[in-house]
N, C-alpha and C positions, 0 to 999 in steps of 0.2 A: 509236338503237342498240337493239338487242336483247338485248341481256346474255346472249347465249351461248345463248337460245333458237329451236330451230327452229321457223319455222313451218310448218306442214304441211297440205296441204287436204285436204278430205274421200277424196278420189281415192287422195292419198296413202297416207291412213292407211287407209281398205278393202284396198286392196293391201299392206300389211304383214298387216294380220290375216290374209286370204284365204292369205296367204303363210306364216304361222303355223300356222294351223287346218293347212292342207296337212302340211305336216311334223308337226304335231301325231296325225294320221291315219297318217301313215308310222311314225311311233317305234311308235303303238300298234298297228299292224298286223306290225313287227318285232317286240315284242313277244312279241305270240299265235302268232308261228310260232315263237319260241326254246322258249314254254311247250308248244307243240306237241308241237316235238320231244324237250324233255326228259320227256316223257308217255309218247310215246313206248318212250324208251329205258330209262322205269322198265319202263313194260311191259315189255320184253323182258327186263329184269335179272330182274323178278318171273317170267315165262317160264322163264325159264335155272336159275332156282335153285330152282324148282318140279320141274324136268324132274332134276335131281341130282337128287332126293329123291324121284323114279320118281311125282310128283302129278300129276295132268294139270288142267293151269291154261289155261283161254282168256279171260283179262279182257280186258273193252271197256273203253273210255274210259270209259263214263258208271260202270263200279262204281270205276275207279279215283280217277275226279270225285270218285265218293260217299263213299270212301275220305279224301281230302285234305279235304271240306268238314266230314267229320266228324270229322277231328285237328283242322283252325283252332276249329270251334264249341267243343270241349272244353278250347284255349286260353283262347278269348274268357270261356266261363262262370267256368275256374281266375282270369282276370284281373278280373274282376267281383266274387267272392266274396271274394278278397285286398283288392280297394277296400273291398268293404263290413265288410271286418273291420279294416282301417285307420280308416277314419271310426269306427267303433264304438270304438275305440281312442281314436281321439284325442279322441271326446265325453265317454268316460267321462274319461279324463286331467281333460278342465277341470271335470267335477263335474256334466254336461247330458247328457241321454239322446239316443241314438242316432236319429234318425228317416229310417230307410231306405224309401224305394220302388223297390219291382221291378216 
């Protein structure tokens, strides 16, 4: 008996992966075309409400890229310095100094 375990051959299971990976390439490829197009259509909102207020705007992609990696990065720093002011918190709480590396 096998107690409810399948067994599977090498064949097998390369064709699940291969069949994995596949989909796995499709999701991230749907994806990149939703970020696409919602890129996009910031750009033209940022167009539209540029052009009310008589500014003449022609962003590419890459300053609006520049634009989003530069709100995550100043996420990421605001979340690092809140950590590091937690642990300094909580060392000094137990009465042991803080030893932070950046």
């Amino acid at each position: 008996m096998g107690f409810g375990r399948k067994v599977r051959s090498f064949r097998e299971m390369n064709e699940v992966r291969r069949q994995r990976s596949i989909q796995r390439r499709k999701q991230e490829e749907l994806r990149r075309e939703r970020q696409r197009e919602q890129t996009e259509i910031a750009i033209n909102r940022m167009q539209t409400s540029a052009n009310i207020f008589a500014i003449n705007v022609n962003a590419s992609f890459n300053v609006v890229d520049n634009l989003i990696r530069a709100a995550q990065q100043i996420r990421i720093d605001t979340a690092i310095a809140k950590s590091e002011r937690t642990q300094a918190d909580a060392a000094s709480l137990k009465g042991g100094s803080a030893d932070i590396k950046v």
